[in-house]
Each structure stands twice: as structure tokens, then as C-alpha cells.
N, C-alpha and C positions, 0 to 999 in steps of 0.2 A: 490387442485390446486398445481400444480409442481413446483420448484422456480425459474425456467426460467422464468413463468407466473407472479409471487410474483416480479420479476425482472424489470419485464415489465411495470408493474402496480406501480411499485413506483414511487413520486412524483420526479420532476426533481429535480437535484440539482441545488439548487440558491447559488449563490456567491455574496457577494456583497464587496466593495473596506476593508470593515476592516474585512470580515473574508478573503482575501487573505494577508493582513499582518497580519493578527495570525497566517496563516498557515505557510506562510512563515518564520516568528518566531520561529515556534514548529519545524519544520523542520531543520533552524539553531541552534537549542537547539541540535539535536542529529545529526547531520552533523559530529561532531569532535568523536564522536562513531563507524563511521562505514564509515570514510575517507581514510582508509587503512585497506586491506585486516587483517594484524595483531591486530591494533585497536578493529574491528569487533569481529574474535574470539575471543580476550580476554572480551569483552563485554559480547559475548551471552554465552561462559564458566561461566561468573560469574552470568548472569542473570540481565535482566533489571528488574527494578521494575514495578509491573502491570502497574500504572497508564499509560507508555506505550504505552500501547495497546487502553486505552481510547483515549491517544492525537493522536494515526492513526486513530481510528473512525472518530475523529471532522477534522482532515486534508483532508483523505480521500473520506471523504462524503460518507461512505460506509454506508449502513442499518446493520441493524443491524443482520439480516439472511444473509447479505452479508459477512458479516465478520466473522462470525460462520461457515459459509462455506469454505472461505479461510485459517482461521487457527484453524478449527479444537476444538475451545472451545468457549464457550457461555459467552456472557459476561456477565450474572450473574455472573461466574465462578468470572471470570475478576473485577468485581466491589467488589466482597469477598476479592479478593487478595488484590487489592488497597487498600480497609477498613483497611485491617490488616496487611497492608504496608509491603506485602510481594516479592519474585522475582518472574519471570518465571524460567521456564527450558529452559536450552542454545536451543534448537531446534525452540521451539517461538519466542526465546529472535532474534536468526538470522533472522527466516523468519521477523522477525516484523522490524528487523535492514536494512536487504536488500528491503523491503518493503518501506521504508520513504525513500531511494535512490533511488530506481525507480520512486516514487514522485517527489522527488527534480529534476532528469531528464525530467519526463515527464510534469512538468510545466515551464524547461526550453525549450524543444524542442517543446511544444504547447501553452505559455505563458500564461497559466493560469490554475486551478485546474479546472475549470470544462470545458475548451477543451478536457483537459488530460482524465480528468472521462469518458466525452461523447464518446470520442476514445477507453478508457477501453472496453467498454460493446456495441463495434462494429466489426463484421469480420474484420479482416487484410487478405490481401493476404502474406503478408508476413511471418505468422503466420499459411501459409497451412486454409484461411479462419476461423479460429480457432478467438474469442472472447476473448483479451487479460483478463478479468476479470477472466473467466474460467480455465485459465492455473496458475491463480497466486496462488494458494494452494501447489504449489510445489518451490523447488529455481530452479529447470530445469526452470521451467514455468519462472520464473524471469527472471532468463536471459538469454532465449530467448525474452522477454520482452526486454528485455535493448537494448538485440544486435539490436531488429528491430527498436527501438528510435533511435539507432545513426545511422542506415540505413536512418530514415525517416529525420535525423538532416542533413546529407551530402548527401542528394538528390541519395541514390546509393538504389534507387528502383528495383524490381527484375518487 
């Protein structure tokens, strides 16, 4: 089975009122990280620490093949590192930086994490028909991600 399929088949994501104020939380935990372009790189230069990558899983609501997919390393990997309370490498540390901003956007501009999810892992036209989840393994993919959030936030539909 291909992981489109794997994609397809996975359980909805349920929200319910206190995992969107933890996500919210988690999200204002690393807001003051990656609130200015400078901020950011000094972050993902020094490396976040795995665990990280853990609080985008549970924010996200990504599976766990989903998220191995967009950045590129397994979260075994990822749960070794946290253990041994290690960093990432600045490359992770950004996409994973630019990642929880795109979040933080897209549960302002769809008001809640699993609008935003369900949108994720649906064609845009704005996105050239393109499945925003599929673009997000790169920072291109990002933001064009973002630009079409604040397209979809001030109504300047194409």
C-alpha cells in the first residue's frame, strides 16, 4: 500500500476543547523562537532539542508516517534523541521552527487545528491543486503554504 493510501486510511483527527489549549500552549512555548526572521535562525543554528519534534507530532496531529515523511527522519530516531536529551541539526531545527508558524497561522486563519489539518491534506487551487501536506517537506512548500493562508485570511482568492 502507497502512503497516499496509508494517508487515506488513517483515523480522523479528533480534537477535543483541552487538546486545543495544549496545543495552543505548545505553540506559544515556541512562538518567541521563530517570531522574527533573526530569532529563527539563531534557534535552528544552535538546534532545538528533539523533544521538539515530539510537541509538532501531538500539535500537529500528524501520524507518525506523516511526519517521517515531511522531515525526512523517524521518530524512533527522534525519541533517541529526546532520551539522550540531545539537539537537532539547524536544517530540522528550521523546518520544524517554520512548521509550528504555519500552525500557529493556520489555526488562526481556520480557527482550530483540525480545520487547519482537514485543509492540510485537501487540493488547494491555490497551490496549482497541489495537497498542502505534500508540499510541506520543503521550506519552498512552506511558504507557499503561508502565502496561500493569508490569501485564504484577506479573501484575495485567485
Amino acid at each position: 500500500m502507497d502512503l497516499k493510501n496509508k494517508r487515506k486510511k488513517a483515523k480522523p483527527y479528533a480534537v477535543d476543547q483541552n487538546h486545543q489549549s495544549t496545543v495552543e500552549e505548545t505553540i506559544s512555548f515556541y512562538h518567541t523562537l521563530y517570531d522574527n526572521p533573526v530569532s529563527l535562525l539563531s534557534v535552528a543554528k544552535s538546534g532545538l532539542q528533539a523533544k521538539a519534534a515530539l510537541d509538532f507530532i501531538s500539535v500537529s496531529g500528524f501520524t507518525y508516517d506523516q511526519f517521517q515523511e515531511t522531515f525526512k527522519t523517524t521518530v524512533k530516531t527522534i525519541q533517541n534523541y529526546a532520551g539522550q536529551d540531545l539537539k537537532l541539526d539547524a536544517a530540522l531545527s528550521e523546518k520544524l521552527l517554520k512548521s509550528f508558524s504555519l500552525f500557529e497561522q493556520g489555526i488562526e486563519v481556520f480557527g482550530s487545528v483540525k480545520a487547519f489539518h482537514d485543509w492540510l491534506n485537501m487540493p488547494s487551487i491555490g497551490l496549482g491543486d497541489r495537497v498542502p501536506f505534500e508540499i510541506m517537506d520543503t521550506i519552498t512548500g512552506i511558504t507557499l503554504i503561508e502565502e496561500e493562508l493569508l490569501r485564504i485570511a484577506y479573501g484575495a482568492l485567485a
